[in-house]
C-alpha positions in Angstrom: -68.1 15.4 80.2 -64.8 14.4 79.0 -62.1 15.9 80.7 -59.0 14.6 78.8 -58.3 14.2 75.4 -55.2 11.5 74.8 -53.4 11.8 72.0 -52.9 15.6 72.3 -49.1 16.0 73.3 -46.1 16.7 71.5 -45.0 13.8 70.2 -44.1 13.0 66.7 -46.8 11.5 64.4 -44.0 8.5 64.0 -44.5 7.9 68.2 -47.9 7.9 68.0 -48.3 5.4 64.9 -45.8 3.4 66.5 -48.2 3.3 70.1 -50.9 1.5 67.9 -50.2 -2.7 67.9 -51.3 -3.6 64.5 -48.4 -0.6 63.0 -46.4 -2.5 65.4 -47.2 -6.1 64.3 -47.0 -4.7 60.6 -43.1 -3.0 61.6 -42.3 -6.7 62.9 -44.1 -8.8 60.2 -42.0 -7.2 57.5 -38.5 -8.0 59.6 -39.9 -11.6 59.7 -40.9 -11.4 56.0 -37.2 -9.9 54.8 -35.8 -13.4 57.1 -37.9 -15.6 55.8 -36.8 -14.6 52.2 -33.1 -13.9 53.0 -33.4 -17.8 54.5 -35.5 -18.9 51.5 -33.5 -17.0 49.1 -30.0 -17.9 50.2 -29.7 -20.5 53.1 -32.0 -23.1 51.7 -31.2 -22.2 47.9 -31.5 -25.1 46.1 -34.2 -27.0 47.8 -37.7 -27.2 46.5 -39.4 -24.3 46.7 -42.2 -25.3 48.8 -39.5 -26.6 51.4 -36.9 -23.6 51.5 -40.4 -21.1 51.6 -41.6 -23.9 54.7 -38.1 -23.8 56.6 -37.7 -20.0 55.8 -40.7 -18.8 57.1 -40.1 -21.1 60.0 -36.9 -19.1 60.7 -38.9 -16.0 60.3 -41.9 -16.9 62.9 -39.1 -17.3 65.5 -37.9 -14.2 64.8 -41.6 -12.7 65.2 -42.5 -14.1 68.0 -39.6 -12.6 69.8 -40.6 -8.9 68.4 -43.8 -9.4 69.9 -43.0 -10.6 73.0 -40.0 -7.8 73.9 -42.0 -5.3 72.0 -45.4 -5.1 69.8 -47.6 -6.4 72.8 -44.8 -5.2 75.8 -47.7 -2.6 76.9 -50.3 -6.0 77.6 -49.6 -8.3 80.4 -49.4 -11.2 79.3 -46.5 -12.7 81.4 -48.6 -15.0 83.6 -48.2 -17.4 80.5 -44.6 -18.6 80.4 -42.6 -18.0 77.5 -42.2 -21.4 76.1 -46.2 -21.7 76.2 -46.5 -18.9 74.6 -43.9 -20.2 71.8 -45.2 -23.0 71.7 -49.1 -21.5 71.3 -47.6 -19.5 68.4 -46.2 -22.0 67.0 -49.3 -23.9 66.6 -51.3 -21.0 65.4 -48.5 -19.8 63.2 -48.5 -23.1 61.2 -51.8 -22.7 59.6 -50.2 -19.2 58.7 -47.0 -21.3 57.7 -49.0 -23.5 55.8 -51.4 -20.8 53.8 -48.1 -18.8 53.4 -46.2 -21.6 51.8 -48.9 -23.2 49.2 -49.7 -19.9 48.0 -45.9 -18.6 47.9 -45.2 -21.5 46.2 -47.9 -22.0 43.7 -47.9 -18.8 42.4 -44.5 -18.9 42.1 -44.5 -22.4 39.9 -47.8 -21.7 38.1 -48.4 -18.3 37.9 -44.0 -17.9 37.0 -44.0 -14.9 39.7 -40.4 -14.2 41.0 -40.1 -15.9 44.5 -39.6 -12.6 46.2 -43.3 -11.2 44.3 -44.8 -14.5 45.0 -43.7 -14.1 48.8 -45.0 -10.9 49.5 -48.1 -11.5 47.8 -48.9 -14.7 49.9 -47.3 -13.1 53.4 -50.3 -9.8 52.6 -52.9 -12.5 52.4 -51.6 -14.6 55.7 -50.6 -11.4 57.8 -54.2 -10.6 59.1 -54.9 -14.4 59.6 -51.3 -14.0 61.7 -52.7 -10.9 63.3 -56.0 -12.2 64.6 -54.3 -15.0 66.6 -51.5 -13.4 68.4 -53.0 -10.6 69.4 -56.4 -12.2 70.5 -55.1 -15.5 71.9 -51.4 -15.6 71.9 -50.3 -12.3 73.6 -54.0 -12.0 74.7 -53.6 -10.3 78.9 -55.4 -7.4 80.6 -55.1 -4.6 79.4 -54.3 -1.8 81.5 -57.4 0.6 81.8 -55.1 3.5 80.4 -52.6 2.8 78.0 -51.4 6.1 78.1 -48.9 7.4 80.8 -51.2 10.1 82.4 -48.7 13.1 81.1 -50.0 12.2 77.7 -53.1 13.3 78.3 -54.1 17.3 78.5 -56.9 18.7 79.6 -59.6 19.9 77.2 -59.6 23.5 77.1 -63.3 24.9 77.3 
């Protein structure tokens, strides 16, 4: 017989979206997708579109991967993998990401004659759960603590 029931406190329905991962990862994948356009868009204006979408979204994985090591996966630990492996492993599975990200930005961009910002979001909706999948199943990938709740957020069930 179950004796607790977690997610019964107080808190706002915001703090408890924001305790799942994949709201989380969402919340930082959009700050990564308004970089990558704001460094698309006006840094590398001017360069092909394919290149200025590659070296955008390049700014923007950096940018990711340092939300989701200080914060979407902070309650995982992870940290017996150093830092720069764990760059580096995202890196690697980020540029297939890159890669799906870019071809389709830029193709439906040139052939289809979406804007580059309608274009982008399109292609970064189709890569985001390919992105997903690898950080939080190899990337960011530790043990998980067998409560992830802090025991006051958890009542007891009233009979």
């Amino acid at each position: 017989m179950r004796t607790t029931r977690p997610y019964a406190w107080g808190k706002s329905t915001t703090q408890k979206l924001l305790q799942i991962d994949f709201i989380r990862f969402g919340i930082v994948g959009f700050i990564g997708f308004i970089v990558t356009f704001a460094f698309k868009s006006v840094v590398f204006r001017g360069f092909e579109v394919y290149v200025a979408t590659f070296l955008g979204s390049e700014v923007g994985m950096v940018s990711n991967f340092i939300f989701h090591e200080k914060w979407t996966y902070n309650n995982v630990d992870h940290h017996s993998k150093s830092v720069w492996k764990k760059l580096f492993h995202f890196q690697l599975s980020s540029l297939s990401g890159v890669i799906l990200l870019t071809i389709n930005s830029g193709s439906l961009a040139k052939y289809l004659h979406l804007s580059s910002l309608l274009s982008l979001a399109i292609a970064a909706g189709i890569t985001m759960f390919w992105n997903y999948f690898w950080t939080k199943f190899f990337i960011f990938k530790g043990s998980t603590p067998a409560a992830l709740l802090d025991p006051e957020d958890t009542v007891p069930l009233k009979n």
